[in-house]
N, C-alpha and C positions, 0 to 999 in steps of 0.2 A: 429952256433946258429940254431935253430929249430924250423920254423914257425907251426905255428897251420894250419891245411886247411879251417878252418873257415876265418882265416884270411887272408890267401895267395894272394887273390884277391882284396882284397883292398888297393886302394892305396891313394896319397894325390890329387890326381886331383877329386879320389870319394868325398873324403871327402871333396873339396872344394865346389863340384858341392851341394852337400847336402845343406852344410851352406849356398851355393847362391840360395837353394831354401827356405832354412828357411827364410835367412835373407826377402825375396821377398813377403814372405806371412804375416812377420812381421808387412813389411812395408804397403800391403794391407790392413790389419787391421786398422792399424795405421790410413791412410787414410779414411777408412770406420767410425771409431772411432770420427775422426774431422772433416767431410761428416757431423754425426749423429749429431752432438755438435752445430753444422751451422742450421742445420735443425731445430733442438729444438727452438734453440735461436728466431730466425726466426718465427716460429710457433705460441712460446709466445706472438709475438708483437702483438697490435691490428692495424687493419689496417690505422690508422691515421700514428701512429710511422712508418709503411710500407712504408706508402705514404711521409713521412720525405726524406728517403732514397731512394726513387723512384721507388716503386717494389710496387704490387700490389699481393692480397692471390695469382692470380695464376701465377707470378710468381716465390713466393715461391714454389707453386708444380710445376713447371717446372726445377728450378734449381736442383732441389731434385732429380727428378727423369733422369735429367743429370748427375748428379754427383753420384748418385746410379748404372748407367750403366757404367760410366767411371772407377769407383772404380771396380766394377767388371769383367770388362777388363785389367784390369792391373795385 
């Protein structure tokens, strides 16, 4: 059988390393995605409903911008 040179060098540990970086940026996204959905949610409340749940406006931008640096770490 007759490999192509294009092909010759790849093999399946490539191709796993690839998916594992797909799958990684997937799941960053993902993360970033419901980071973003937290934030919103959050943002909408007016500060009485904040104060319900014991956070205050700037802890909402603290958490955010935790969660925006961690998300981008990963």
């Amino acid at each position: 059988m007759h490999v192509s040179p294009a092909i010759a060098g790849l093999s399946f540990s490539a191709a796993r390393r690839s998916s594992g970086r797909a799958l990684g940026l997937l799941l960053q996204l993902e993360a970033w995605l419901d980071a973003r959905s937290s934030a919103r949610a959050l943002y909408a409340m007016d500060d009485r409903a904040l104060s319900d749940l014991g956070l205050s406006r700037s802890d909402v931008e603290r958490v955010n911008a935790d969660t925006s640096r961690t998300v981008g770490a990963a």
